[in-house]
C-alpha positions in Angstrom: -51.5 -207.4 78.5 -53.2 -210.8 77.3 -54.6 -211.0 73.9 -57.9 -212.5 74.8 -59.6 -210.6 77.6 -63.1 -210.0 78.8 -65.1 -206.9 78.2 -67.3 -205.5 80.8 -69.9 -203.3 78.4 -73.5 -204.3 78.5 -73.2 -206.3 81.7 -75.7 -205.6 83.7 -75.4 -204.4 87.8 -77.4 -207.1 88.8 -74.9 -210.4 87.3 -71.6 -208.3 86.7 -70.2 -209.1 90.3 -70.8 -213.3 89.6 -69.7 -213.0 85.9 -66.5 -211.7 86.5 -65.8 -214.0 89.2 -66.4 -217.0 86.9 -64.8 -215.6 83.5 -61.9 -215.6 86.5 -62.4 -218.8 87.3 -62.7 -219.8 83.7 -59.1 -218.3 82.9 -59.6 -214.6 81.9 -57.1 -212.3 83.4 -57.8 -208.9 81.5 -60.8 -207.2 82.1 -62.1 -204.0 79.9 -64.2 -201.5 82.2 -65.2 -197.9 81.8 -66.5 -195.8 84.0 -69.4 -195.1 81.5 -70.6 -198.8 81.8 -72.2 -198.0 85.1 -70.8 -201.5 86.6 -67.7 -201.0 88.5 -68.7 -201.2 91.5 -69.9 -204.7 90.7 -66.9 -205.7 88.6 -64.8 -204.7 91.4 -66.9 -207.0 93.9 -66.1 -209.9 91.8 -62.6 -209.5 91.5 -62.5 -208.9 95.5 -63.9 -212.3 95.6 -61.4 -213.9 93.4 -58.8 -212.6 95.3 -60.4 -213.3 98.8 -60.8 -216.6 97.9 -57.4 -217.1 96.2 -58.3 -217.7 93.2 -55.9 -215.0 91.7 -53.8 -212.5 93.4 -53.9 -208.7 92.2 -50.6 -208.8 90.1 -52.2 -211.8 88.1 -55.0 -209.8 86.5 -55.0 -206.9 83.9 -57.4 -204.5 85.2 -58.4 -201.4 82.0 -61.0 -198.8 82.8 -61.7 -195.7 80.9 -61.8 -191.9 81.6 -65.0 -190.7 80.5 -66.0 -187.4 78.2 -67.1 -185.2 81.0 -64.1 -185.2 83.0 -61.4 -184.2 80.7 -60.2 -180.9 82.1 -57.1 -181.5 83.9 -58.9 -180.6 87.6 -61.2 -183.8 87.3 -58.9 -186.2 85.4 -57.4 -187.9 88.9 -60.8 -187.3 90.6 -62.3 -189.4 88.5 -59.7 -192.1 88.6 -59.1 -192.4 91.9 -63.1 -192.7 92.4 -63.1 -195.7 89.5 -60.1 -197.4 91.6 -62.4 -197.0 94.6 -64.4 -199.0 93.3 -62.5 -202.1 92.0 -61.0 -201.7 95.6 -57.4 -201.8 93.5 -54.6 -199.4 94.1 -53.5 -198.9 90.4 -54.9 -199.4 86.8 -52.9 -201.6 84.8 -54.3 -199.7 81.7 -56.0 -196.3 82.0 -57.7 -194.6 78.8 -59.0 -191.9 77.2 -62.7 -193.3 76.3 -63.3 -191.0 73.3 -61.2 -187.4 72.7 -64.0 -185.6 73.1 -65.1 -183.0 75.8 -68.2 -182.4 77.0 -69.7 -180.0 79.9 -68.5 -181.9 83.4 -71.0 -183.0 85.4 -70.7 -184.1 89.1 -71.1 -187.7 90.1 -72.8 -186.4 92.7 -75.6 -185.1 90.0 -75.3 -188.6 87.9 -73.2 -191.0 87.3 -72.5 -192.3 84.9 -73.5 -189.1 83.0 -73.7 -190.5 79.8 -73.8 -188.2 77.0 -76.4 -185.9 77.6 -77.4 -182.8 80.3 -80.4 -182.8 82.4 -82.2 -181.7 79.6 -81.0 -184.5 76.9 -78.8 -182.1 74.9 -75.1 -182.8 74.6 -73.2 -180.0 76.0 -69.5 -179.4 74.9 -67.0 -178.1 76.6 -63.1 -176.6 74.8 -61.1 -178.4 77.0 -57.8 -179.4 74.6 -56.9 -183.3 74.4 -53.3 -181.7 75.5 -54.9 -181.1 78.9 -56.2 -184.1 79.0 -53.1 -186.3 78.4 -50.8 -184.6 80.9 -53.2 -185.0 83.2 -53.4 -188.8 82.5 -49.5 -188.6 82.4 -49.8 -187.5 86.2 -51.7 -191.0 87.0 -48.5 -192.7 85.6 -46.5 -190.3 88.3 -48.5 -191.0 90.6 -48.5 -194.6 91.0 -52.5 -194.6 89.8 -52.0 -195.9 86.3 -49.0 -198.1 84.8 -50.0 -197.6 81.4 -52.2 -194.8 79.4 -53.7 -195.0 76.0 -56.3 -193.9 73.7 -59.5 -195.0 72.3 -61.4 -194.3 69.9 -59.1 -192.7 67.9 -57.6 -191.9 64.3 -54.0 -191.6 63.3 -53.5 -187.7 62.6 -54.9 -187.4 67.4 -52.0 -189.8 67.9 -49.8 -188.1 66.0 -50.5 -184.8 67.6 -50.5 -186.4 71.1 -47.2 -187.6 70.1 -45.9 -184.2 69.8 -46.2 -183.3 73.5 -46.7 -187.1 75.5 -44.0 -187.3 77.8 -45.4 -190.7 78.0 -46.8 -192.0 74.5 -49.7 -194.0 74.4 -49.2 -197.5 75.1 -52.7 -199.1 73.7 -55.0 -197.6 70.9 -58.3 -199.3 71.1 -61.1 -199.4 68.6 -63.8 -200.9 67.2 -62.1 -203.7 65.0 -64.2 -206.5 63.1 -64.2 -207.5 59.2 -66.8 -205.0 58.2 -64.4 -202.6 59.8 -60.8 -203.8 59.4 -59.2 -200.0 59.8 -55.8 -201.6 58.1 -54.1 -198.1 57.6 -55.1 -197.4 61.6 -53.4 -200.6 62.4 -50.1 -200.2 60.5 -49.5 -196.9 62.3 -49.9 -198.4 66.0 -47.9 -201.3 65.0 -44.9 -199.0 63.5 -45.4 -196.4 66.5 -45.2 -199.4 68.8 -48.7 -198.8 70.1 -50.8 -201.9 70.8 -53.9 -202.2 69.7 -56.8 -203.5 71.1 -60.4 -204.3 69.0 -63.6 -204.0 70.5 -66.8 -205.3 68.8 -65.1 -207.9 67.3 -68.2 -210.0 66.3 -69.7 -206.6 64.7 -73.2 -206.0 64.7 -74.0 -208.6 66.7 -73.3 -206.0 69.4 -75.3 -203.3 68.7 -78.3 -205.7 68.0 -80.0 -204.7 71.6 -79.1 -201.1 70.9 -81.4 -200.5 67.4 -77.4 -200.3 66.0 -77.5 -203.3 64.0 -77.9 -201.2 60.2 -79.1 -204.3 58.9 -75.9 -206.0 58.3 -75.7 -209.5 57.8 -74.4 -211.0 61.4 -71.1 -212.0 60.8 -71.7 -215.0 62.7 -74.1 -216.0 60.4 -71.8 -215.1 57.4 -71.0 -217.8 54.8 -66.8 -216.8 54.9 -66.7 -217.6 58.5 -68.6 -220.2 58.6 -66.9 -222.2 56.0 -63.6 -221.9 58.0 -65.4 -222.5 60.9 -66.2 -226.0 59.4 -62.3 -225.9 58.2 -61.2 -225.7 61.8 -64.0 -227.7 63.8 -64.6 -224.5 65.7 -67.1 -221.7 66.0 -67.9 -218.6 64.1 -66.8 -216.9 67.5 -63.6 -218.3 67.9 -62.7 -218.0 63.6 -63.6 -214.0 64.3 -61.2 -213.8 67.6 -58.9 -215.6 66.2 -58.7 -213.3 63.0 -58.0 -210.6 65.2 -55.3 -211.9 67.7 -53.4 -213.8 65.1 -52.6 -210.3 63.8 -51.4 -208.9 67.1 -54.7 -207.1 68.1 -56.2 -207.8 71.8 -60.0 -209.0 71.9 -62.7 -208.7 74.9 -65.5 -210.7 73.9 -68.0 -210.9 76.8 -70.5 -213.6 77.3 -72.8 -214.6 80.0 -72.5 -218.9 78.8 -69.9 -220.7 80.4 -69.0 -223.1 77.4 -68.7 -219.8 75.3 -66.7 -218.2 77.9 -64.8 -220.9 77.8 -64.8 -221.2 74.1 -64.0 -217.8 73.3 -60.6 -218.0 75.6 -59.4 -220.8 73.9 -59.4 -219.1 70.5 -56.0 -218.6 70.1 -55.6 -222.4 70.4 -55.1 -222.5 66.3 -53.9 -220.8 63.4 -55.8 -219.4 60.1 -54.5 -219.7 57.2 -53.1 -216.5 55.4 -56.3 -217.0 52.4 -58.1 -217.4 55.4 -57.5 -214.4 57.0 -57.3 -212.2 53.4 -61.0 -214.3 52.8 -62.2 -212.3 56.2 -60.8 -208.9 56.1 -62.0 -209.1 52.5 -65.2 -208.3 54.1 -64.8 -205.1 54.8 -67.3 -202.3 54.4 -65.8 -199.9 56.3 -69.4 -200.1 58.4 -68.6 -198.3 61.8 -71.5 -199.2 64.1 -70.0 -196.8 67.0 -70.6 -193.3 65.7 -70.8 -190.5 68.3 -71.3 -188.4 64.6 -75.0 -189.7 65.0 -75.5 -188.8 68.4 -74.6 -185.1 67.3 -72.8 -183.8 64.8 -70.6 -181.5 66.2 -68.7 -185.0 67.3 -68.7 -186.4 64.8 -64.8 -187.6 65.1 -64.5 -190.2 62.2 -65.7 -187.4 59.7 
């Protein structure tokens, strides 16, 4: 799995398909869907066109998608998977995941789809469907040729321990949102002992949630005077000081941009190293400021509590 890969959320229907085809032409090779980001239909059609036009081959890129909350019972797990493979017009996942470990009332694509998190009648709906049903049913993708790899995300350490008490095949990649207000240190040191990889999502921090109302006020990180100043240090951009932060330590990134020359930018992060006050300066930031909460969307999910 490459360290610097490109995440699909937030890109819209309508420029998803000619995105992806140039972060492919620009280098990437991973790319982070979900079936909840209502675009892979359109991811898939840029890929296709990569490939068509030889600009890859299928074993070059690292395709993840996500199984979403309302298909965890074990009747709906390969459904589901085999519908989001349909659309990327792939035979196999090179990552498959969990999206959140938590089940809600399953609702048929037919109805909606995505189905977000809420019925017809904007209530969530749960439904008691065991994360132990839903992992051996992702262990039968792996059987089955439809997944290489399974993982979580959005999890804490005392789910992957209890998963580990039953996985035949143990998670392979814990991802979570990961960003110097939210350094999750403890989290980390587990997947690194367990031999989990970890990938972060929302590595710039609220700079992602902006759009959504999600922000909480926090100062942008981009903005912030500690990355700045080692910006300056390294002749490169906030962007790039707060990607490289992350993969220096071992953890996978998938910024997404719509700009070329940040496209561009954000792949060649890796091209230097912090210094060790450098990165202690950063993850000194922390605030332990989560701005991915399901908790607030109800709290009868509220899975950081």
């Amino acid at each position: 799995m490459p360290l610097i890969g490109f995440g699909l959320w937030k890109v819209t229907k309508s420029t998803c398909a000619d995105t992806v085809y140039n972060a492919i032409k620009a280098g990437y090779r991973l790319f982070d869907g979900a079936g909840d980001y209502g675009n892979e239909k359109e991811a898939g059609d840029g890929i296709q066109r990569a490939i068509k036009e030889g600009l890859v081959k299928r074993e070059d890129l690292f395709i993840t998608s996500k199984l979403w909350n309302t298909f965890h019972a074990r009747e709906h797990v390969k459904v589901l998977a085999k519908k989001q493979l349909a659309f990327y017009g792939i035979e196999s996942f090179d990552l498959f995941l969990v999206h959140f470990p938590i089940s809600l009332a399953y609702v048929d694509p037919a109805h909606r789809y995505p189905p977000e998190w809420f019925g017809d009648d904007g209530k969530v709906h749960l439904q008691n469907t065991p994360l132990q049903e839903t992992w051996q049913a992702m262990e039968e993708l792996v059987d089955e040729g439809l997944a290489k790899n399974i993982g979580l995300s959005n999890s804490q350490g005392s789910l992957i321990l209890d998963v580990l008490r039953y996985a035949k095949y143990p998670p392979a990649v814990l991802q979570i949102e990961h960003h110097p207000y939210l350094t999750q240190e403890p989290l980390i040191s587990l997947c690194k002992t367990l031999d989990i990889a970890v990938t972060g999502y929302s590595s710039f921090g609220p700079q992602s949630f902006l759009e959504l109302n999600m922000g909480r006020g926090a100062q942008l990180l981009l903005e912030h005077d500690v990355i700045t100043s080692v910006a300056k240090t390294h002749n490169k951009t906030p962007a790039q000081i707060l990607l490289r932060w992350a993969t220096q330590r071992g953890i996978a990134v998938v910024p997404k941009s719509n700009n070329a020359e940040r496209l561009a930018q954000n792949l060649a992060s890796d091209g230097f190293d912090l210094s060790e006050a450098e990165i202690k300066s950063i993850s000194s930031l922390n605030q332990n400021i989560r701005f991915n909460n399901p908790g607030e969307i109800d709290p009868r999910i509220a899975i950081f509590a």
